[in-house]
N, C-alpha and C positions, 0 to 999 in steps of 0.2 A: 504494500500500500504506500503510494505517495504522495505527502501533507503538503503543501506548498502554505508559505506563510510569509506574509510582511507584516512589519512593524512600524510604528511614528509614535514620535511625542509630543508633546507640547509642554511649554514652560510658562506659570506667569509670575511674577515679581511681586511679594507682598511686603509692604510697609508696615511694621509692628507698631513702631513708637520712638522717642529719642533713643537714642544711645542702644537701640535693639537693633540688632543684623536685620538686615533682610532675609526673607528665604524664599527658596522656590518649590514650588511643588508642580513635580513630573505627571503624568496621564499616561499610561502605555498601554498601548493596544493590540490586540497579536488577532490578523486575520487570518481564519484558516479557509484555504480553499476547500471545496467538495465536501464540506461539513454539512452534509444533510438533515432536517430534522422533520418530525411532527407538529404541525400547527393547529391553533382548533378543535384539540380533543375535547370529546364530549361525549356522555352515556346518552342513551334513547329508552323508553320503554317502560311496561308496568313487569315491577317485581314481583311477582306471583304466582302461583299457579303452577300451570306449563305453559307460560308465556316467554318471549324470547326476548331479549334486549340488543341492544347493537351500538359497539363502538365507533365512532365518527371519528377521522384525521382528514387535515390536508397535508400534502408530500410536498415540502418547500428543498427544492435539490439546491445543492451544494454550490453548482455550477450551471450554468443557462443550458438546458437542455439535457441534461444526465437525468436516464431515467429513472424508476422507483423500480429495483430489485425484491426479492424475495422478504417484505416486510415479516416482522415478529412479534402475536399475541400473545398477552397473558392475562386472564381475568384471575380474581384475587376476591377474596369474601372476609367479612369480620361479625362479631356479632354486635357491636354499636360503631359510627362514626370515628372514633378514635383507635379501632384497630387493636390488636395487630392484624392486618389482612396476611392470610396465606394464600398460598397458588391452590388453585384449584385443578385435579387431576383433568389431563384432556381437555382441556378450555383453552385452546390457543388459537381460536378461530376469532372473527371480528365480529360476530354474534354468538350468542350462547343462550341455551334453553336453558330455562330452571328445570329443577325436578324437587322429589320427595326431600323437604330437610331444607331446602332453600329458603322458603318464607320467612318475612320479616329479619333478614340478614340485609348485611351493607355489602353495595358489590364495588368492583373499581377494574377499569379497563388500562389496561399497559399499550402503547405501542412503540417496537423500535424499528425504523425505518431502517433500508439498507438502496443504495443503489444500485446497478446493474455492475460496477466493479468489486462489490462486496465491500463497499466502506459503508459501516454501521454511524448512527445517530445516536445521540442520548435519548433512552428509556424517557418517553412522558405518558404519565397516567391522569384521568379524571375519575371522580365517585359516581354514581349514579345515585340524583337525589328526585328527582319529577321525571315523567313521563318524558316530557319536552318543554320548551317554551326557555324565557331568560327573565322572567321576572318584571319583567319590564309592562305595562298597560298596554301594549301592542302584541305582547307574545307573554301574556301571563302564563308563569310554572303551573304543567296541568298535572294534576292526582290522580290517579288513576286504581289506589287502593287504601287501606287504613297507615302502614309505614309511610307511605308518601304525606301522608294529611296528619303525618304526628312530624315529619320533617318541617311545617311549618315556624317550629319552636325553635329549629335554628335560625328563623328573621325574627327576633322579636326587637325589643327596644330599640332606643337612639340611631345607634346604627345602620336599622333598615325602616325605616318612616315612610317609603313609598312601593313597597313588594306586591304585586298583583297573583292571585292564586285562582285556578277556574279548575273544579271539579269535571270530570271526564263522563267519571263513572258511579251507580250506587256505590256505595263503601259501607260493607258488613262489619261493624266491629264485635260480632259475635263469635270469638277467636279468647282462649284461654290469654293469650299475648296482652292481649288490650282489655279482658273484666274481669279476669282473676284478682286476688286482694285488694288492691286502691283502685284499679280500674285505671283509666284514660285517666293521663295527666294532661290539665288542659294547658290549653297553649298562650304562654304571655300571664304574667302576674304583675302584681304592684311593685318592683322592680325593675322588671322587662317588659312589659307591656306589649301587646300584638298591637300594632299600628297602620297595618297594610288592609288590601280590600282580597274578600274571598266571593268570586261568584261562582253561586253553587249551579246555575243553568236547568236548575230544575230538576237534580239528580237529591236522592235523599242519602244522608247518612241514620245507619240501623245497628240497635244494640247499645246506644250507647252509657256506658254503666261505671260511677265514679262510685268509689265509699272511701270518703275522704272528709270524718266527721269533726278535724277538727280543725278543717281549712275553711276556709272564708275564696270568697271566688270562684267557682268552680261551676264546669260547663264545658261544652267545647273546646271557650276559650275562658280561661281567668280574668285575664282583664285586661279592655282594649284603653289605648290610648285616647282620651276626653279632647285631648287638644287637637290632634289628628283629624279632621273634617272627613278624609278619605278611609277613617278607619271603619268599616261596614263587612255584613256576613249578608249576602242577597241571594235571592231565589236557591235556599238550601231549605231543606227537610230534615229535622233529626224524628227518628221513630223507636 
């Protein structure tokens, strides 16, 4: 394999104060040519079931015209957000079927590009947290089961003040996961507050079952932000 590389610097001249040296501080830069990577990644899909999900990249080649080689999957599961994910046996393809033991797991998509000369790219991965969508009022994160709609409570407070959510699908939380002892933790508290809009499109949420006797708030959601104009739950069904 061969790197080709250039380098530059730059210098600028800082003025401390009297009787202080001057100094300079260097910038260095090291291009590598044909350094290939993944751009763009992103998980698709509803986590459940035997439903399939699918890993999205764009191929940014290294050099104007070098094609995309023999790229390298690897999906990875945890049983919350923080991991540790392991490789999952035979899951190296850019989709992958759930099976039996999947549900309500965090999954996460690897890919490493390769060119048509076999020079590899750095490993970049995404989690799979919505169906689809980017959060945004134009492509609100769509739910598409009860994990996805408990994912919510990673937007809550200051931080996310304008997060858009639209329900896909009914969502059963009549799952040991979600009503066994405290039930569904709702999303957003006096704290964290939920702040974002969720339109449910006229799908209902079912089951839903909290014993949580010596909390204050509790529902869905615990408690949405008062100041937040755009904070709303619309056309959803709990049953």
């Amino acid at each position: 394999m061969t790197i080709k590389s250039s380098a530059w610097a730059w210098g600028k001249k800082i003025k401390l104060g009297p009787g202080v040296p001057a100094m300079i501080f260097f910038l260095a830069t090291v291009l590598v040519a044909n350094a290939q990577i993944a751009t763009h990644v992103r998980v698709t899909g509803i986590d459940s079931g035997d439903e399939t999900i699918t890993g999205q990249y764009t191929y940014l080649p290294g050099a104007p015209g070098l094609p995309e080689g023999p790229t390298s999957f690897q999906w990875r599961s945890a049983e919350d957000a923080g991991g540790p994910f392991t490789d999952m046996t035979g899951a190296t393809n850019s989709q992958y079927t759930l099976v039996a033991g999947d549900d309500n797991r965090w999954f996460e998509f690897e890919v490493t590009v390769l060119n048509t000369d076999g020079d590899a790219g750095a490993p970049v991965s995404a989690m799979l947290e919505f169906a689809d969508g980017d959060g945004t009022a134009a492509a609100p994160w769509q739910i598409g089961n009860a994990i996805q709609l408990s994912r919510m409570a990673l937007y809550t407070g200051a931080a996310h003040t304008n997060k858009h959510f639209l329900l896909i699908r009914d969502i059963d939380l009549d799952d040991p996961h979600w009503s066994d002892g405290a039930g569904w933790l709702p999303v957003g508290d006096t704290s964290v507050p939920f702040s974002g809009s969720l339109d449910g499109d006229g799908h209902a949420i079912r089951h839903l079952s909290i014993n949580r006797p010596g909390s204050y708030y509790v529902g869905l959601f615990g408690r949405m932000c008062p100041a937040q104009a755009h904070a709303r739950v619309s056309a959803a069904r709990t049953a």
